[in-house]
N, C-alpha and C positions, 0 to 999 in steps of 0.2 A: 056899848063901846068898851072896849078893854079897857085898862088901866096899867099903868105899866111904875113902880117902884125902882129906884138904880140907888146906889150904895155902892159909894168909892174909897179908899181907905189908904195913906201912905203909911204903914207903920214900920217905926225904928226896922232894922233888918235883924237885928237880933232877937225878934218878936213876930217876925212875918208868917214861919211859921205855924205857930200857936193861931194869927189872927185867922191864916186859911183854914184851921180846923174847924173855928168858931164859926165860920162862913157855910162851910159844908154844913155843919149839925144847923144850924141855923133855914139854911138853905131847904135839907132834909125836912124839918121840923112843916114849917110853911107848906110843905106840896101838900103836906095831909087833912091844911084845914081848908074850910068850904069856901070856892071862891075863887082858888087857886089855879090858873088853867097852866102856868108850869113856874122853873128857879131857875137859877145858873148861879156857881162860883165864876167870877171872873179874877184872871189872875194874867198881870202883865209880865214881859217876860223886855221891859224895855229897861232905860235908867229910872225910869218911877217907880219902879217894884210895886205897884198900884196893887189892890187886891181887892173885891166888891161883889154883889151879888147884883142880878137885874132878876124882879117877879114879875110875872102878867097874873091878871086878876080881872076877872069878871065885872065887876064894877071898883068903883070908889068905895064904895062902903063896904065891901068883902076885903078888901087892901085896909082900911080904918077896921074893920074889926079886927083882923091879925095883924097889926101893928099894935092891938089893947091886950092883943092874948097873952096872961102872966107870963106860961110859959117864953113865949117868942119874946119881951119882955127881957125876962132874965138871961138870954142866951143873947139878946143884941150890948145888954150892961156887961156882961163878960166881955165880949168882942174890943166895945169901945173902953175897958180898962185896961183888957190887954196891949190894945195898939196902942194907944199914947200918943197917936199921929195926928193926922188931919183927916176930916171923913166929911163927905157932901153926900147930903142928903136928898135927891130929888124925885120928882113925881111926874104923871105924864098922862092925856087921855090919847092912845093911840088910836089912828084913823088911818080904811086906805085908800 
């Protein structure tokens, strides 16, 4: 059963930015470890200037490994010191 990651992010707008870079390399980083069946930037284009990524993943525990991965790690601690915003973090088994 896949497993699906979301990450949503308001940050300051002088900052937005910077936070979508983090997103993308981020985003990029994730497809290459195992587990991964794909990423997305999302990026709202409303009054929430929202910005976030949604991953699908093979299992649970392929999604828990690469959330321990140093790397992915240190490119999610950039993100959230860059924004300085609000950021929800949720998880999901998808089913059809």
């Amino acid at each position: 059963m896949p497993y699906v990651r979301l990450t949503l992010n308001q940050p300051r707008p002088e900052v937005r930015a910077e936070v979508v870079r983090h997103y993308r390399e981020l985003v990029n980083y994730v497809k290459t470890l195992p587990g991964c069946l794909d990423a997305f930037v999302l990026e709202s284009h409303d009054e929430t200037a929202e910005v976030g990524r949604l991953s699908m993943w093979e299992s649970e525990e392929a999604a828990n490994h690469a959330a321990n991965d140093p790397h992915a790690m240190s490119l999610h601690a950039e993100l959230l010191f860059d924004s300085q915003g609000q950021v929800w973090d949720r998880s999901f088994e998808a089913t059809r």
